[in-house]
KEKE-3310 file (N, C-alpha, C; in steps of 0.2 Angstrom, whole numbers, plus 5000, padded with zeros to 4 digits):
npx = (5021:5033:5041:5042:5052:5062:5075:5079:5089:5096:5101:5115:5129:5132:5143:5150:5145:5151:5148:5144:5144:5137:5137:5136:5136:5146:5160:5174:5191:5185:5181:5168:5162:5172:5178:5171:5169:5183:5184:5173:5179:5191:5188:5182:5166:5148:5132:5117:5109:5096:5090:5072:5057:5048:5059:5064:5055:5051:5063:5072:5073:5065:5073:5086:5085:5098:5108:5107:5108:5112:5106:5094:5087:5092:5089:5088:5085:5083:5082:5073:5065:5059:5073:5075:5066:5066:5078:5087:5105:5106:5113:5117:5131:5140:5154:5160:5167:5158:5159:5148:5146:5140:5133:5127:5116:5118:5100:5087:5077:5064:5071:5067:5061:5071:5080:5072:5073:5085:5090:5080:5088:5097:5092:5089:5100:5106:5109:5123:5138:5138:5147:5150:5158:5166:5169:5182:5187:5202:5216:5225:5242:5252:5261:5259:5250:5235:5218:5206:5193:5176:5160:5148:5136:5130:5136:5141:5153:5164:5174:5180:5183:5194:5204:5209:5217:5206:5199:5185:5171:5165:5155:5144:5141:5141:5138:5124:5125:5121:5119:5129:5126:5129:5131:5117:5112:5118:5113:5099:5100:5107:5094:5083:5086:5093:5099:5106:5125:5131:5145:5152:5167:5177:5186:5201:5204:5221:5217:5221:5218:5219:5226:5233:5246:5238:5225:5221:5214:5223:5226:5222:5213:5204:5208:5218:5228:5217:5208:5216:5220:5209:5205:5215:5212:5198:5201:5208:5200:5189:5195:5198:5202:5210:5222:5232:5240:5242:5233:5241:5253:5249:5242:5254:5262:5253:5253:5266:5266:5258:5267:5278:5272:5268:5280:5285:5273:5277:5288:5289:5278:5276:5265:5258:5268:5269:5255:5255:5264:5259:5248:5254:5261:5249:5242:5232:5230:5227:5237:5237:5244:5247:5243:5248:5240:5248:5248:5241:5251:5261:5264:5267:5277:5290:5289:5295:5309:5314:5317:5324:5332:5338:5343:5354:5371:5380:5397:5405)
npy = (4207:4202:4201:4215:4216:4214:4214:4203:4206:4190:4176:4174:4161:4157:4156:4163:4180:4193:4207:4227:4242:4258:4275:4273:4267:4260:4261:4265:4267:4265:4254:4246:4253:4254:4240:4232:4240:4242:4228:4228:4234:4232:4219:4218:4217:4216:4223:4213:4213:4222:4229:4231:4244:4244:4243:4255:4263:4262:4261:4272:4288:4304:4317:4325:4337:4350:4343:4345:4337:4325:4313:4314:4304:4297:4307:4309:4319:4323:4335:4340:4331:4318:4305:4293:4284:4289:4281:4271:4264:4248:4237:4222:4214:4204:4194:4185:4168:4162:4171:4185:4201:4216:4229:4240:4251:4259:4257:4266:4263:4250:4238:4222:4224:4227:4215:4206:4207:4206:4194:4187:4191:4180:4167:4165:4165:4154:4150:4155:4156:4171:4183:4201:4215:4227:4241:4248:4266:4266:4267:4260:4252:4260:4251:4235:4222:4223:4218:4210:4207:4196:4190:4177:4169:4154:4141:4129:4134:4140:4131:4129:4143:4145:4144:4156:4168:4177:4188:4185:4193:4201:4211:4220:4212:4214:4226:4238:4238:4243:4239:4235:4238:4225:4218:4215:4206:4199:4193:4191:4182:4171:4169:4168:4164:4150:4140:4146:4154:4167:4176:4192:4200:4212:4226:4235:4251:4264:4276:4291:4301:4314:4329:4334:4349:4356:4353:4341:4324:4312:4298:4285:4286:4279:4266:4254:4243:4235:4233:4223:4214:4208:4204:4192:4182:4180:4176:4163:4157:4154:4151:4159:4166:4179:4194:4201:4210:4221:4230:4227:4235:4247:4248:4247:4259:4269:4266:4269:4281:4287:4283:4288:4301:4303:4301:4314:4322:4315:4320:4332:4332:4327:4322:4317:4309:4298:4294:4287:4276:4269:4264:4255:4247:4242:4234:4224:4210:4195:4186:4181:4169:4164:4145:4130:4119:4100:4091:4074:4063:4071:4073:4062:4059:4065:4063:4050:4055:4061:4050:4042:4049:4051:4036:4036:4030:4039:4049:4054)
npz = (3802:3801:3790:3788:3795:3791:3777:3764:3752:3745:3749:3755:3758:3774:3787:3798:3807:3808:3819:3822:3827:3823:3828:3843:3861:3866:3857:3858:3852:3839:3836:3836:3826:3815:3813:3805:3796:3789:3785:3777:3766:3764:3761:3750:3752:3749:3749:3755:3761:3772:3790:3792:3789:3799:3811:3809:3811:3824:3833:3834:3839:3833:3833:3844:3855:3852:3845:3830:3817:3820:3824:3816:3803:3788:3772:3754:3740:3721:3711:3718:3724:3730:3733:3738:3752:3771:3781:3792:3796:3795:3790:3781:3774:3762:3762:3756:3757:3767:3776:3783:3787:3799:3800:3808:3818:3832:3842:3850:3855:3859:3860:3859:3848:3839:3841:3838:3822:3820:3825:3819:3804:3807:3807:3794:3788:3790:3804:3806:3816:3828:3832:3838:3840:3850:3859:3871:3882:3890:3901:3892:3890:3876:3870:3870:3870:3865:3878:3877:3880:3883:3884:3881:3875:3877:3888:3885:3874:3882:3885:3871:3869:3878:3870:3867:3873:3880:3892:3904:3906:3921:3922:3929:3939:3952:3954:3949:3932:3915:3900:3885:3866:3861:3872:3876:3865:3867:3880:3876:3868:3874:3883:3874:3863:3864:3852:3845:3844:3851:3853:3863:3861:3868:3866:3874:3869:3870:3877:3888:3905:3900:3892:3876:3874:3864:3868:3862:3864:3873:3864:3855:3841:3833:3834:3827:3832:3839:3832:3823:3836:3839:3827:3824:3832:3831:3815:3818:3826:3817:3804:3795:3778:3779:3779:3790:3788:3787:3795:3805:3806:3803:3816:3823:3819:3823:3838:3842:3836:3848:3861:3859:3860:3875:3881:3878:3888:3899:3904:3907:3915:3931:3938:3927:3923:3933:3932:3921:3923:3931:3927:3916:3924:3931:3922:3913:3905:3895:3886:3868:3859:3842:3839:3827:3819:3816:3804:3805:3798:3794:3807:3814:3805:3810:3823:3819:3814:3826:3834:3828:3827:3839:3843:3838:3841:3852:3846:3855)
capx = (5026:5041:5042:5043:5058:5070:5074:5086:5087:5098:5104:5121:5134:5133:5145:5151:5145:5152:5142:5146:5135:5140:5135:5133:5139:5153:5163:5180:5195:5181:5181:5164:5160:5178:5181:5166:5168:5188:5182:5170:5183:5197:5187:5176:5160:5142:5125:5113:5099:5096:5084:5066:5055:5047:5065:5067:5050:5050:5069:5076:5068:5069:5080:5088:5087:5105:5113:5110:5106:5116:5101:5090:5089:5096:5087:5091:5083:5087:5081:5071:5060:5065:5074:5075:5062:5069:5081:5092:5106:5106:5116:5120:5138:5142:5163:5163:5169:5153:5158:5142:5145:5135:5136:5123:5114:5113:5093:5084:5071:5064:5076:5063:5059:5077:5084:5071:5075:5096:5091:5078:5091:5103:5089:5085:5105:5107:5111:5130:5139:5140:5153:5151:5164:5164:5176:5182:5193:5209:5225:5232:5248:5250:5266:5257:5244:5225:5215:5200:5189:5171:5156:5145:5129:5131:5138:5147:5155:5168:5180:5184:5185:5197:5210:5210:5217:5201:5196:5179:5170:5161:5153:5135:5140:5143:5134:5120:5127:5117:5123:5132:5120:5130:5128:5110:5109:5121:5108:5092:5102:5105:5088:5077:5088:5096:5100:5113:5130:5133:5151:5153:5173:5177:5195:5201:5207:5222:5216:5221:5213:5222:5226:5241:5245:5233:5218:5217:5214:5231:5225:5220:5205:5203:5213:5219:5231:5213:5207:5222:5220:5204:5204:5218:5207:5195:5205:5210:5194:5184:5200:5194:5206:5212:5227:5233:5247:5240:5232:5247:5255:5243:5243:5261:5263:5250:5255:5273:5265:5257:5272:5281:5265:5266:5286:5285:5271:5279:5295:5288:5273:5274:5257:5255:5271:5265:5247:5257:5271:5254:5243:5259:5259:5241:5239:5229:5227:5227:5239:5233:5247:5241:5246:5245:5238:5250:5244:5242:5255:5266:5268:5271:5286:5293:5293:5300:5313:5317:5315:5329:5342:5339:5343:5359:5375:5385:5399:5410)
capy = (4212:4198:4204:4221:4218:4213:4214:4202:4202:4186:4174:4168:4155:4160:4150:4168:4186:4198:4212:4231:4246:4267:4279:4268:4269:4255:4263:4266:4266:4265:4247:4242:4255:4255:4236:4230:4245:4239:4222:4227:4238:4226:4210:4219:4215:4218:4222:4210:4215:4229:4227:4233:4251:4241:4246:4262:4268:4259:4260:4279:4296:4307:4320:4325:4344:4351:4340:4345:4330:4318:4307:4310:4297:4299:4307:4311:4322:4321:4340:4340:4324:4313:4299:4288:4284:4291:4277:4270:4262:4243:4232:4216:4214:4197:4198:4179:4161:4160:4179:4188:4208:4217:4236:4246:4259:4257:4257:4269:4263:4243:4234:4220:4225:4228:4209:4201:4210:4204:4185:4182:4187:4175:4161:4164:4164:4148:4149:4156:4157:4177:4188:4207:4219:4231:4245:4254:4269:4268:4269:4254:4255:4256:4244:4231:4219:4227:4218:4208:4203:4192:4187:4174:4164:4147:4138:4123:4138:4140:4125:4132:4154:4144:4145:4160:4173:4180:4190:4183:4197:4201:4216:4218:4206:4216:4234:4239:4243:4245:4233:4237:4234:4217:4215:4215:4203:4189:4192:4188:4175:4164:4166:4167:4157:4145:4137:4152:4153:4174:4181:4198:4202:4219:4226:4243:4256:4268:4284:4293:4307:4320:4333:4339:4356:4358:4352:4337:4318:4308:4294:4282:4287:4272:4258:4247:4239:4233:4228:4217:4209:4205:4197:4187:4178:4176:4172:4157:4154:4151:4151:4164:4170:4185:4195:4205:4213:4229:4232:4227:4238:4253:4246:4247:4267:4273:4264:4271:4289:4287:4281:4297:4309:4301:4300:4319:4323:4312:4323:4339:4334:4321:4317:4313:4301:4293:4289:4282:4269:4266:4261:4250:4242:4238:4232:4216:4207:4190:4184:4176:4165:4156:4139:4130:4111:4099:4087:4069:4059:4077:4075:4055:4060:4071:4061:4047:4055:4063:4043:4039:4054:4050:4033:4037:4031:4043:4046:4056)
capz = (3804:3801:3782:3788:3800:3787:3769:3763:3743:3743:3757:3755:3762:3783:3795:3805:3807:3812:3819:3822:3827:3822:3834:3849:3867:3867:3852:3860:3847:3835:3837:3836:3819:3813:3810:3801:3788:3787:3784:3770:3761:3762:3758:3744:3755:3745:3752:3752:3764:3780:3793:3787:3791:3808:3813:3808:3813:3830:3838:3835:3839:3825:3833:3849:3853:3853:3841:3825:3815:3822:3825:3811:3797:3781:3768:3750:3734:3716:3705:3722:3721:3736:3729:3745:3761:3776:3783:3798:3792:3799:3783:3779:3769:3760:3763:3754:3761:3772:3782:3783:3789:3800:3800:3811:3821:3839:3845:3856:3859:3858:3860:3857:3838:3835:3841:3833:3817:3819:3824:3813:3799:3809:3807:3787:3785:3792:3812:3809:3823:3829:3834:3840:3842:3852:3862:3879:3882:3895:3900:3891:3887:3866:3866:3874:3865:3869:3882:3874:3886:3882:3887:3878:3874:3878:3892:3881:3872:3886:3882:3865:3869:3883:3868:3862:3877:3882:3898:3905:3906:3925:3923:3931:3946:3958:3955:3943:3922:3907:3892:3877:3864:3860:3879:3878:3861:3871:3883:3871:3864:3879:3885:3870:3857:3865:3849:3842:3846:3850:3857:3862:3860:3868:3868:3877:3866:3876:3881:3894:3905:3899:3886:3875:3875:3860:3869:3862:3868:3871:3864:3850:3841:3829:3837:3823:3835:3843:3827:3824:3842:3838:3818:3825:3836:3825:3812:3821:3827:3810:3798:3790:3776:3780:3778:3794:3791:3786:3800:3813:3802:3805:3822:3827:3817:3828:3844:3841:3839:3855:3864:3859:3863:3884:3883:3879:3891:3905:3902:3909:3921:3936:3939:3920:3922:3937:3928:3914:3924:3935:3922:3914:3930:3935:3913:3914:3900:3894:3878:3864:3854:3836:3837:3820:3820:3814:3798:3808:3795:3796:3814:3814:3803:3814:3829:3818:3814:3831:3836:3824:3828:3849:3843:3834:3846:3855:3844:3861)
cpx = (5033:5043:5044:5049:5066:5069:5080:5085:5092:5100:5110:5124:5136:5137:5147:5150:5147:5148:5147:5141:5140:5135:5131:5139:5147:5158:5172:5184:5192:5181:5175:5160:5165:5178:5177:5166:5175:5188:5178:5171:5189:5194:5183:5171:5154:5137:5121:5107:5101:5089:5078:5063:5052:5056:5067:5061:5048:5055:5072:5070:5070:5074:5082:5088:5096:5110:5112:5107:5110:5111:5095:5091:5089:5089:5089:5085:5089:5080:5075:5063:5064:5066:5074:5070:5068:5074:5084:5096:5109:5108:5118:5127:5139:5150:5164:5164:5165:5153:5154:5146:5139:5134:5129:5121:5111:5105:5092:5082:5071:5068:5072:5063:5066:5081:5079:5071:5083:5092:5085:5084:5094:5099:5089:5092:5109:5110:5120:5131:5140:5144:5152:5157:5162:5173:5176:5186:5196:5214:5228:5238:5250:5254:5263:5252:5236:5223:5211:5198:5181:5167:5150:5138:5126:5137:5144:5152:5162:5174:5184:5187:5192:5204:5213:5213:5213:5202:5188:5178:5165:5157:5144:5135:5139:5140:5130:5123:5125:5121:5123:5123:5120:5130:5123:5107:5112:5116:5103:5096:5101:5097:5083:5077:5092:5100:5107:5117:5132:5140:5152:5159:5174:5185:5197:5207:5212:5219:5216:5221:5218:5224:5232:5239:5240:5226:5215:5218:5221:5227:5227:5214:5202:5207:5215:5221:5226:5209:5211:5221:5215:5203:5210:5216:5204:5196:5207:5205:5189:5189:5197:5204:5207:5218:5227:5237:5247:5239:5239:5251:5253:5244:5251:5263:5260:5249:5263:5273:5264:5261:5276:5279:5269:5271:5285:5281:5275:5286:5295:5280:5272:5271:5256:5259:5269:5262:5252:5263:5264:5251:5248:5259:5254:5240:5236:5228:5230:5231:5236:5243:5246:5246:5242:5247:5245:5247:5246:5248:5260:5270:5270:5277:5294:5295:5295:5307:5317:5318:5321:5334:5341:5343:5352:5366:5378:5393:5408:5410)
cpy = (4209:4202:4208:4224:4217:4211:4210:4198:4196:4182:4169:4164:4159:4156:4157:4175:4189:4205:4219:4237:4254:4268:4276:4271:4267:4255:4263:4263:4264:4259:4243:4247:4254:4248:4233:4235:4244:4235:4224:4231:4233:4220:4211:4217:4217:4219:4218:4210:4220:4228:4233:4241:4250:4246:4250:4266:4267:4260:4266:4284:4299:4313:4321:4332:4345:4346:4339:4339:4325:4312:4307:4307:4301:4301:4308:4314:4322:4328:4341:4335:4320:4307:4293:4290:4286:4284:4277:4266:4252:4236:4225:4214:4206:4199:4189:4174:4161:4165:4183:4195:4212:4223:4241:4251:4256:4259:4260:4265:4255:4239:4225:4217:4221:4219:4205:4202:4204:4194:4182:4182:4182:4170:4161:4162:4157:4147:4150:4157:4166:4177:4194:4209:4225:4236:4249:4258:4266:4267:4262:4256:4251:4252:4240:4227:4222:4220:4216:4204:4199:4190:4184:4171:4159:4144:4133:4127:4138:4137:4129:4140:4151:4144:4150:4170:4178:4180:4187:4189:4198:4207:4215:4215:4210:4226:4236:4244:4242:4241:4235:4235:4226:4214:4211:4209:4198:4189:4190:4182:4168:4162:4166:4162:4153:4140:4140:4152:4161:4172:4185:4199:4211:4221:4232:4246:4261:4274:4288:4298:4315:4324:4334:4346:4360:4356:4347:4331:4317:4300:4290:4282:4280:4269:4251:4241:4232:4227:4222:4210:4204:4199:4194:4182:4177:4171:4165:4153:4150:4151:4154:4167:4176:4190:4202:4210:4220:4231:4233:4233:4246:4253:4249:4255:4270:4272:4268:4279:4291:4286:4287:4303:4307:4302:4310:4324:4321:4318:4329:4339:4327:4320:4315:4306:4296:4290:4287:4277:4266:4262:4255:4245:4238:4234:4225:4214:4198:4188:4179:4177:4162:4152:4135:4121:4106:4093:4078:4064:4061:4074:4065:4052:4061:4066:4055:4049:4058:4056:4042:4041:4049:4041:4030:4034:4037:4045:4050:4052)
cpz = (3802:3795:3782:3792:3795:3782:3767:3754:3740:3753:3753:3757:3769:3785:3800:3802:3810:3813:3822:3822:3825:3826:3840:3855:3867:3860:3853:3857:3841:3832:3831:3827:3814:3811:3804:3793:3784:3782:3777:3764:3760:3761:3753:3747:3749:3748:3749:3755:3771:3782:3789:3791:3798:3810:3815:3812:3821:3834:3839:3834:3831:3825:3840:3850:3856:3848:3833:3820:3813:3821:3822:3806:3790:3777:3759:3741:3728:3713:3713:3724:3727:3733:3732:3750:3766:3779:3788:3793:3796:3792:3784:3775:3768:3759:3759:3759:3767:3779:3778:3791:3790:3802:3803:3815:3828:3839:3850:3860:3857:3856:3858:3850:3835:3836:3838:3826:3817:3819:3819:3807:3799:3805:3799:3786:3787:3800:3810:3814:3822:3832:3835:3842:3845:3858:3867:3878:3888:3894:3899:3887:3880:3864:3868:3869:3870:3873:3879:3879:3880:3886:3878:3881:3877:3882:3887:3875:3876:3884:3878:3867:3876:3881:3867:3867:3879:3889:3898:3910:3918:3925:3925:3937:3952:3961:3950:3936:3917:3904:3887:3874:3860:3867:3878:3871:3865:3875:3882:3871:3869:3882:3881:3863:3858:3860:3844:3846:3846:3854:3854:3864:3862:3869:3872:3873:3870:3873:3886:3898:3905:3893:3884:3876:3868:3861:3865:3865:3867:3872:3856:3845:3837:3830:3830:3828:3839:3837:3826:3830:3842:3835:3819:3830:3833:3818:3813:3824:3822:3804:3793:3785:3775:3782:3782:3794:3789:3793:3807:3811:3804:3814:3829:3826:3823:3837:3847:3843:3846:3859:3866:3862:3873:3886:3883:3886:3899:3908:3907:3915:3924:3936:3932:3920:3926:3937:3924:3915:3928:3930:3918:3918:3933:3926:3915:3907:3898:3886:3875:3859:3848:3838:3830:3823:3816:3809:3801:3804:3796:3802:3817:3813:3805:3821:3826:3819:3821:3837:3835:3827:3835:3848:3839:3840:3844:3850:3849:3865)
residu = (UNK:UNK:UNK:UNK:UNK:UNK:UNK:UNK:UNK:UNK:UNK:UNK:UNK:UNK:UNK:UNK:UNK:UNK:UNK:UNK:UNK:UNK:UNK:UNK:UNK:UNK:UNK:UNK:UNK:UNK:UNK:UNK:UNK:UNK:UNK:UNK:UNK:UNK:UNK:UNK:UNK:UNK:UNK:UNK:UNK:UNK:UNK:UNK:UNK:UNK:UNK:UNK:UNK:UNK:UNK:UNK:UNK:UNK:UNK:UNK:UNK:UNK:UNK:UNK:UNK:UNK:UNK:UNK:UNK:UNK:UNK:UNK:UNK:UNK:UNK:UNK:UNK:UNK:UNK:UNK:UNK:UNK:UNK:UNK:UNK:UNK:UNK:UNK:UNK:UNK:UNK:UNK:UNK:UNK:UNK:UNK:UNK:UNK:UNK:UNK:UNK:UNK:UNK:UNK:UNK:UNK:UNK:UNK:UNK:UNK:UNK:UNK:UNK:UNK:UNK:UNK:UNK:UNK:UNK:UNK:UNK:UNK:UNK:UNK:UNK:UNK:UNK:UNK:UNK:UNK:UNK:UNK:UNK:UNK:UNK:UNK:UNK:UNK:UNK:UNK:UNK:UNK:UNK:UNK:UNK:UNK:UNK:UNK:UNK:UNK:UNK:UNK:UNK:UNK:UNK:UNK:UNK:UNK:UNK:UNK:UNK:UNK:UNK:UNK:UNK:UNK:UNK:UNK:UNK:UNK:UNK:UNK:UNK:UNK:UNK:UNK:UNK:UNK:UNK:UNK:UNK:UNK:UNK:UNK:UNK:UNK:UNK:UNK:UNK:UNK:UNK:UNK:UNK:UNK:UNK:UNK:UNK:UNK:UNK:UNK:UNK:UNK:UNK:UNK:UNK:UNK:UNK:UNK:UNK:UNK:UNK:UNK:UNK:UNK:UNK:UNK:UNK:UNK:UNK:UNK:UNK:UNK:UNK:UNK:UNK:UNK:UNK:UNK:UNK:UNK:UNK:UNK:UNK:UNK:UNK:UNK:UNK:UNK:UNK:UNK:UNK:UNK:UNK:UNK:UNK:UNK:UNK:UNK:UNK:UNK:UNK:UNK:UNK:UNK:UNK:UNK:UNK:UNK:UNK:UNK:UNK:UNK:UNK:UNK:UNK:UNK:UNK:UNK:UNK:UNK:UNK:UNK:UNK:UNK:UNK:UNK:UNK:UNK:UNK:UNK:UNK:UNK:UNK:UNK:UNK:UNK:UNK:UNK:UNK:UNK:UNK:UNK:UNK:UNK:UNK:UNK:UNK:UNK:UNK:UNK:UNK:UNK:UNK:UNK:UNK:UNK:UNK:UNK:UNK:UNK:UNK:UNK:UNK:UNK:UNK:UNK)
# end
């Protein structure tokens, strides 16, 4: 059944994956489908393997009534001749410099199949270290840095996530909640692969419980600014080469829109402004700063010469 779980027609240079699911629960600002598909349009990514038919024929129903076919698997005809097996889509993307992309389809059902599908790739691609993204809606306020919280793998992991403005995630402690489905792999991980390095990165997207006057959300639907908060963490974490400034970019437009959507709602209805100086005021989040290492000979220069000036006399 191994051979049946996952198909990888090359194995590249692994040191970090990132991973991302479409049509999953924990999508908020289209975080957890949205950046992994960024990522393999702005880095030219290539497929190189996707989990196997075990997969498909074990973890998703084949449809839901009332929805159409949101949740059957792709098919496709050519003069009508089916030109493709039926499919889920669970990928692998080679994004170069040792990033391995991970772009799939949350699991119904066996949660079992489906993680031993992802960490055997892990194990063929050399035990890189993971990553998941994932995303919540609420009222964060859009001038503000998003809110990334985490929950990880590995206990000696701490030290280091210690740098990088992270929330330590508590959810579950204190009253019963279902797990993402990058929850529920950190959760294998630590009790089944002791040996892999998972973190799950979740940010909150704003959106906040109310409507404009056209009946739609006042929100963010695809959060760049969450992406940004993210891959600057990352970035800094694996020195990945990557080039942000698009996104903050993207980030800061539709942060700016939003700002304007709440200023005008706040304008004409109190209980909207209320929720949105409240929500400003309760914001929790944890900043993340890059600091950049100094070159050991660089920084002996430096305190020479701030050595030399302090040494200079007085000439008042």
């Amino acid at each position: 059944m191994a051979d049946e779980l996952l198909n990888l027609g090359s194995k590249p240079e692994a040191r970090i994956l990132i991973a991302g699911w479409r049509r999953q629960w924990s999508d908020g600002g289209e975080i957890s489908s949205g950046l992994p598909r960024y990522l393999i349009s702005k880095l030219g990514a290539s497929q190189f393997g996707e989990m196997g038919q075990e997969v498909s024929k074990h973890c998703y129903p084949f449809q839901v009534p009332g929805t159409h076919d949101t949740y059957r698997p792709r098919v496709a005809y050519s003069d009508g001749l089916p030109s493709q097996p039926m499919t889920r889509r669970n990928r692998f993307y080679d994004a170069g410099n040792g990033v391995i992309i991970f772009l799939g389809q949350e699991p119904w059902f066996r949660i079992d199949v489906y993680a031993d599908a992802f960490f055997q790739a892990v194990r063929e691609l050399g035990t890189p270290k993971i990553v998941a993204v994932e995303g919540y809606n609420g009222a964060a306020p859009p001038e503000m840095e998003r809110s990334v919280s985490c929950i990880y793998s590995r206990a000696d992991m701490k030290e280091n996530l210690d740098q990088y403005g992270l929330r330590y995630s508590n959810y579950g402690s204190q009253s019963r909640n279902g797990p993402t489905i990058a929850m529920a792999l950190v959760t294998l991980a630590h009790f089944e692969h002791p040996e892999l390095e998972m973190l799950r990165m979740g940010a909150m997207a704003p959106m906040y419980p109310f409507l404009t006057a056209s009946n739609d959300p006042v929100g963010i639907s695809r959060d760049h600014r969450a992406f940004y908060d993210i891959m600057r963490r990352l970035k800094a974490m694996y020195d990945l080469d990557v080039d942000l400034s698009e996104l903050l970019a993207l980030g800061e437009a539709e942060s700016q829109e939003l700002m304007e959507t709440l200023d005008k709602i706040a304008q004409t209805n109190s209980q909207a402004k209320e929720l949105i100086e409240r929500a400003k005021a309760d914001f929790n989040y944890t900043p993340f700063e890059t600091t950049f290492s100094l070159d050991p000979a660089l920084d002996r220069t430096l305190e020479d010469i701030l050595r030399n000036a302090s040494d200079q006399p007085d000439e008042n």
